[in-house]
Backbone as CSV, one residue per row, in Angstrom:
resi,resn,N_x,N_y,N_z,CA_x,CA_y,CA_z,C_x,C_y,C_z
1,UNK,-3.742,-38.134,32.821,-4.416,-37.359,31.806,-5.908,-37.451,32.059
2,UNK,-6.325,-36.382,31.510,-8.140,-35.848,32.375,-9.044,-36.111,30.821
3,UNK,-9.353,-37.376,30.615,-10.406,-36.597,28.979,-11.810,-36.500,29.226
4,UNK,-12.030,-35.082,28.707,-13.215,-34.986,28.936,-13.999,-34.667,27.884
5,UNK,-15.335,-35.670,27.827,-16.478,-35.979,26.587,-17.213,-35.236,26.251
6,UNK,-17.362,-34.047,25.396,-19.010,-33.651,25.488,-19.456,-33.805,24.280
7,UNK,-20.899,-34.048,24.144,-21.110,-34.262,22.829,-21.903,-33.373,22.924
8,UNK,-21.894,-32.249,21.275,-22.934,-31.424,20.897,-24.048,-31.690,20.391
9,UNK,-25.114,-31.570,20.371,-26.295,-31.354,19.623,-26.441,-30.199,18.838
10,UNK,-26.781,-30.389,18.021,-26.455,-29.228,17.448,-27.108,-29.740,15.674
11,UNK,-28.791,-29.404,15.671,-29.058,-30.345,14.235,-28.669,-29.587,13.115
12,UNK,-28.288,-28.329,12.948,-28.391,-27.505,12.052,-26.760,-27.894,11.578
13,UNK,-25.582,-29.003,11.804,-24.270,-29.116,12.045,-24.314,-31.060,12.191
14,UNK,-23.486,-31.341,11.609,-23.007,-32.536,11.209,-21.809,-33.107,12.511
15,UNK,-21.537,-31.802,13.327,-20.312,-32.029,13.962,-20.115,-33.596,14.576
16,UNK,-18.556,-34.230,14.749,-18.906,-35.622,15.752,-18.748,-35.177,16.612
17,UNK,-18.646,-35.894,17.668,-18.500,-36.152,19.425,-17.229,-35.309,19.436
18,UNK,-16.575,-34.495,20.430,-15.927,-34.093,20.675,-15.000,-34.344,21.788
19,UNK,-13.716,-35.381,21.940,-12.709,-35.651,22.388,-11.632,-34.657,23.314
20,UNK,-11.799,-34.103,24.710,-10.882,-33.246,24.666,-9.807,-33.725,25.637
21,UNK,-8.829,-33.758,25.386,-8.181,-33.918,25.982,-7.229,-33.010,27.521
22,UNK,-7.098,-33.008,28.459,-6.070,-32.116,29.625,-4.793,-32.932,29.687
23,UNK,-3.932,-32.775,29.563,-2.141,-32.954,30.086,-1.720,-32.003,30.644
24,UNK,-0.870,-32.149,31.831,-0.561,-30.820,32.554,1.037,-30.865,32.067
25,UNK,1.463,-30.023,30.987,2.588,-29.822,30.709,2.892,-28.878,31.328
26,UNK,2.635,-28.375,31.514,3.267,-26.586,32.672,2.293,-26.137,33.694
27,UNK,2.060,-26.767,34.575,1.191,-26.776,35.841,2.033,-25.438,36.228
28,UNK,1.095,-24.737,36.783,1.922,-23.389,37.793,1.816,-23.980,39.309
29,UNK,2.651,-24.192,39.659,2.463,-24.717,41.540,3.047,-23.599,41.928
30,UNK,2.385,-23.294,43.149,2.336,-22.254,44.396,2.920,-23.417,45.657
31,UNK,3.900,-22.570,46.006,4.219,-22.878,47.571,3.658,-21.622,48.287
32,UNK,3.239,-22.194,49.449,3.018,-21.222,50.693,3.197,-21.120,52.119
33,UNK,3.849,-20.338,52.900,3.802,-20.549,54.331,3.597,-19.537,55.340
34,UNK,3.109,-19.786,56.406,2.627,-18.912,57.195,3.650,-19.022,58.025
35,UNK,4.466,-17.958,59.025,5.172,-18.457,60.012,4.311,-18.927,60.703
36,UNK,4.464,-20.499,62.095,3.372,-20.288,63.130,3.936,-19.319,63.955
37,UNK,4.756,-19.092,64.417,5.339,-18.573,65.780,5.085,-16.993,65.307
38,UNK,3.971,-16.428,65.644,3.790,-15.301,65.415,4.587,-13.927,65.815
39,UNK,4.967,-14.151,66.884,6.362,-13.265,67.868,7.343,-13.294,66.691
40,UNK,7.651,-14.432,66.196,8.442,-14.571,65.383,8.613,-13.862,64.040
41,UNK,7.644,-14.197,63.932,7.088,-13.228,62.004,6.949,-11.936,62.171
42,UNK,6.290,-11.660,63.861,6.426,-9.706,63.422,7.769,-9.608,63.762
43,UNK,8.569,-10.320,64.388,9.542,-9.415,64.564,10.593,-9.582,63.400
44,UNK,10.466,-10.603,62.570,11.271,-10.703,60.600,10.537,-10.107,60.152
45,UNK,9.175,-9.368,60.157,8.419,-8.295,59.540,9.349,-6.714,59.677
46,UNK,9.349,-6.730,61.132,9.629,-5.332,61.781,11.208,-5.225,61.414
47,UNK,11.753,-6.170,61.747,12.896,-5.952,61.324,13.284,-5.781,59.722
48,UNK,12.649,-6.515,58.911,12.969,-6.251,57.388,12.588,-5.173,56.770
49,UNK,11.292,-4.806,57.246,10.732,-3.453,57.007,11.157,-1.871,57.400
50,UNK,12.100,-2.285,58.838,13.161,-0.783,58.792,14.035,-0.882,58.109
51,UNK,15.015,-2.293,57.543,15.942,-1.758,57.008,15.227,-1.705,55.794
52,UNK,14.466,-1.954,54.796,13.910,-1.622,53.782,13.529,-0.287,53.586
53,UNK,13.266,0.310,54.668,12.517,1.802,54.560,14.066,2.645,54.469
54,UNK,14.920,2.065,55.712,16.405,2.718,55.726,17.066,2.782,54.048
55,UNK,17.046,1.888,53.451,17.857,1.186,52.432,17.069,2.609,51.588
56,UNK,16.011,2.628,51.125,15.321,3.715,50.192,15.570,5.126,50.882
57,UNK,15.376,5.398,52.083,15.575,6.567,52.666,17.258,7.074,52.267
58,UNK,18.347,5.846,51.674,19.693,5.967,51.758,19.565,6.587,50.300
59,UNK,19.174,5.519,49.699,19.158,5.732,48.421,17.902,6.292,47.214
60,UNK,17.272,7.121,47.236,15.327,7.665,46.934,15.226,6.940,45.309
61,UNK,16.411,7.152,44.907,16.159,6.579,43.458,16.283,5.276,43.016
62,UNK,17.014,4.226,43.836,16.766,2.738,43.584,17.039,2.948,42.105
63,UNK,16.828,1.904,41.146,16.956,1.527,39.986,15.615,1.092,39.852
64,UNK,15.329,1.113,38.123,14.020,1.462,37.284,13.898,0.179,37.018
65,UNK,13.061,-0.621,37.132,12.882,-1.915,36.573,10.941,-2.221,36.141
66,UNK,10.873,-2.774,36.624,9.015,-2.985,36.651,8.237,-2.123,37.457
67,UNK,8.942,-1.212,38.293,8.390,-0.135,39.285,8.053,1.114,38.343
68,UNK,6.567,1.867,38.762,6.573,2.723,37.954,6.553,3.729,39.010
69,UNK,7.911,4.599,38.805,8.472,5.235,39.913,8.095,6.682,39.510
70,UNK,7.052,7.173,38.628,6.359,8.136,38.323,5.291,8.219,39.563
71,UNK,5.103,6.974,40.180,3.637,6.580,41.078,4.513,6.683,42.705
72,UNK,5.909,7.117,42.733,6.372,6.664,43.990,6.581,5.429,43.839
73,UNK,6.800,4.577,43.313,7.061,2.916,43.310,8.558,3.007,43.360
74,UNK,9.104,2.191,44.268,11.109,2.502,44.678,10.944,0.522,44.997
75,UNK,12.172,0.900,43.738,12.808,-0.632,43.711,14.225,-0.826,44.085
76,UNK,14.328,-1.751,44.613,16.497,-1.818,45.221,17.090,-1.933,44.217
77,UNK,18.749,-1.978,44.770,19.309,-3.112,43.828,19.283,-4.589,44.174
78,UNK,19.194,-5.510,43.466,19.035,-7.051,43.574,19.891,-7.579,44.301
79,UNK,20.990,-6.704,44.659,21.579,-7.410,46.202,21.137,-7.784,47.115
80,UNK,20.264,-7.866,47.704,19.747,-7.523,48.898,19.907,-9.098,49.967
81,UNK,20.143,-10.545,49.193,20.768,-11.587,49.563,21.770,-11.590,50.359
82,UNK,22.708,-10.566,50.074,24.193,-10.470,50.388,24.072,-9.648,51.970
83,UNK,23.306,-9.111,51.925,23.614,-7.963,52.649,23.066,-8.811,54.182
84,UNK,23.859,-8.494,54.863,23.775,-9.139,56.323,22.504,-8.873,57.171
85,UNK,21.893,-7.480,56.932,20.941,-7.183,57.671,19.621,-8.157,57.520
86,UNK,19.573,-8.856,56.105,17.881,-9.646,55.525,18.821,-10.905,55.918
87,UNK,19.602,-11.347,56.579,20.150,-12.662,57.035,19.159,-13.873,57.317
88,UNK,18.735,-13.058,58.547,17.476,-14.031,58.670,16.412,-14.268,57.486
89,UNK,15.327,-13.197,56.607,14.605,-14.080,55.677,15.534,-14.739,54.696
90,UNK,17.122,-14.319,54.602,17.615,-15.598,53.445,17.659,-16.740,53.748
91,UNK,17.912,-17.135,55.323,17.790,-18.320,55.519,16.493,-18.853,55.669
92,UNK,15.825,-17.967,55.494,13.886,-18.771,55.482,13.442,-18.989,54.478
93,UNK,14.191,-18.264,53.160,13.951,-18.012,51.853,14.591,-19.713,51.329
94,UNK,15.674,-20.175,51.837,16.464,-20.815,51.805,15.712,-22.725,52.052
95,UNK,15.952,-22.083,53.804,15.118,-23.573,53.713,13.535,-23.378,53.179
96,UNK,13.054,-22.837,52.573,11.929,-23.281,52.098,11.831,-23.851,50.531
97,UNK,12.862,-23.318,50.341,13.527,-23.629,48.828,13.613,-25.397,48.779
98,UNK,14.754,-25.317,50.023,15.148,-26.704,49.511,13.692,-27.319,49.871
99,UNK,12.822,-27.074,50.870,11.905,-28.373,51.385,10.807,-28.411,49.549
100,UNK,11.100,-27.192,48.954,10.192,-27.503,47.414,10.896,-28.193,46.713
101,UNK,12.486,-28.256,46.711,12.973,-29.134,46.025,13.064,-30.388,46.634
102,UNK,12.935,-30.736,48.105,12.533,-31.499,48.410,11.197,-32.632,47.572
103,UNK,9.908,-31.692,48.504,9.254,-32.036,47.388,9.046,-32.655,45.895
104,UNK,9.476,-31.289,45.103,9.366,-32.238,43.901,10.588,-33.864,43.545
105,UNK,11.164,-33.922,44.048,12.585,-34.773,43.898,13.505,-34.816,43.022
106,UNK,14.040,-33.328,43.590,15.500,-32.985,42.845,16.126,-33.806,43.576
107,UNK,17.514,-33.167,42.595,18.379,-34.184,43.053,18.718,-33.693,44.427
108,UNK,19.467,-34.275,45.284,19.867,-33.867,46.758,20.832,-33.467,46.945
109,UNK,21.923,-33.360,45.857,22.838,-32.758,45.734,23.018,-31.712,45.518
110,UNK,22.034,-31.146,44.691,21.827,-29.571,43.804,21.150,-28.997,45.090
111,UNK,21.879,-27.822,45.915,21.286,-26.664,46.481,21.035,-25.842,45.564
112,UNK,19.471,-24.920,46.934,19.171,-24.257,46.007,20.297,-22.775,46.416
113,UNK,19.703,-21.494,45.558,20.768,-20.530,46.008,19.748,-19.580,45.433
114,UNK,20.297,-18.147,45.950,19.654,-16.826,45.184,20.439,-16.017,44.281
115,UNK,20.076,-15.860,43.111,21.062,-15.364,42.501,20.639,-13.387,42.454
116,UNK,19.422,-13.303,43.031,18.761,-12.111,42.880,18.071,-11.415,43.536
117,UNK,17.788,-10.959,44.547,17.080,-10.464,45.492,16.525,-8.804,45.636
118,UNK,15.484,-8.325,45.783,15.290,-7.290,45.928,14.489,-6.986,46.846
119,UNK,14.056,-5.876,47.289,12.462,-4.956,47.493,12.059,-3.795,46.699
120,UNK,10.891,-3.879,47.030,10.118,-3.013,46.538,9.296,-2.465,47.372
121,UNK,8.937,-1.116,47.445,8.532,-0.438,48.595,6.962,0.285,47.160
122,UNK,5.823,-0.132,47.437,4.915,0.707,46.635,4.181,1.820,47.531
123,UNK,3.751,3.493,47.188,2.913,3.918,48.626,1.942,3.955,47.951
124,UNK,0.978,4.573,48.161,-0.569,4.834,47.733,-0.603,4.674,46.382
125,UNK,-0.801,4.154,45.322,-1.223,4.437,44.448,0.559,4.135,43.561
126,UNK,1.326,3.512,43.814,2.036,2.945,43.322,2.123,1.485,42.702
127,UNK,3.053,0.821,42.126,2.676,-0.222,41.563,4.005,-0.751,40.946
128,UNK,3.498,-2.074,40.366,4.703,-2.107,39.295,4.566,-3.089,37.771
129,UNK,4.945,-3.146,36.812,3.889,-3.239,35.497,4.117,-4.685,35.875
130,UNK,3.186,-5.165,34.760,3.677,-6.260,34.546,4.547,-7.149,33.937
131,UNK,5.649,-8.078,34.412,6.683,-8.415,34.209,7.086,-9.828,34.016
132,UNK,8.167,-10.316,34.239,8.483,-11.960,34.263,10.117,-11.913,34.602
133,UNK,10.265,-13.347,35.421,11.477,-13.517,35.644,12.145,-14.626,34.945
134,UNK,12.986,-13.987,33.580,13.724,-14.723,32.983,14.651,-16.012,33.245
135,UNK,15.018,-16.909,32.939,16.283,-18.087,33.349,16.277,-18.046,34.973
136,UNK,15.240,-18.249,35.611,14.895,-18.895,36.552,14.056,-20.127,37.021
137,UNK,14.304,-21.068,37.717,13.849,-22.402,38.574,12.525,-21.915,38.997
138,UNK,12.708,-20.781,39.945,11.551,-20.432,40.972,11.984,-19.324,41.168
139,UNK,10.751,-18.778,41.533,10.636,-16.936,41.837,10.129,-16.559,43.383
140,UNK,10.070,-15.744,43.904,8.771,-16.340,45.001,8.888,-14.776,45.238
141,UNK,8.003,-14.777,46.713,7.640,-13.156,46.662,7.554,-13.378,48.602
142,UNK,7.617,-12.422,49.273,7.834,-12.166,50.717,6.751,-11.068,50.893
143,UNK,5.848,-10.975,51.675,5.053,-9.522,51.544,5.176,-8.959,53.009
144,UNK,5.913,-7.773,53.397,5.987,-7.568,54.755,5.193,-6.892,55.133
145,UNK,4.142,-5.807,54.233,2.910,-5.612,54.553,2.335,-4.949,53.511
């Protein structure tokens, strides 16, 4: 715990010393990683990014969620875990999971898993509102460009 003192001056005011206290009850922690192997990352870039473009080109209307698809904003369905082609980032999605649960010291028994997966494709001037992800551990985000 962080306390920090300031005292006012202040003659026109009787106030006392002022006590404040910091506790980090809900710290927001960020994980982050860069691939090193750069060969590597464009080519889980290049590859996720055709079938992403394929997947919308299949389907133009996606489902309506936080995308404001008035702007061109095209969202999947939340399958996108399952599907064999994103194989590779689930398993990157995966072990990076566990090395945070690593980290903090879950238990070692509890894998982690995805229960939800999507993309989102925004073009010029697209977007998507602002939102939150309900009855979830961890959220995370992939940006392929």
């Amino acid at each position: 715990m962080n306390v920090l003192n300031r005292t006012t001056e202040n003659t026109a005011s009787s106030q006392p010393e002022l006590m404040l206290n910091r506790e980090m009850y809900f710290p927001t922690l960020v994980y982050s990683l860069d691939i090193p192997d750069k060969a590597q990352a464009a080519a889980l870039n290049d590859s996720v990014k055709s079938h992403i473009y394929g997947w919308r080109d299949s389907d133009r209307d996606g489902i309506q969620r936080s995308n404001a698809n008035v702007a061109g904003a095209w969202h999947s369905p939340p399958d996108m875990a399952r599907r064999p082609e994103y194989a590779d980032l689930v398993d990157l999605v995966l072990h990076c999971s566990q090395a945070v649960f690593q980290d903090l010291g879950y238990d070692p028994a509890y894998q982690p898993g995805i229960d939800n997966m999507w993309a989102n494709v925004n073009p010029r001037h697209g977007y998507n509102r602002s939102h939150f992800h309900p009855n979830v551990l961890w959220s995370g985000g992939y940006y392929v460009q």
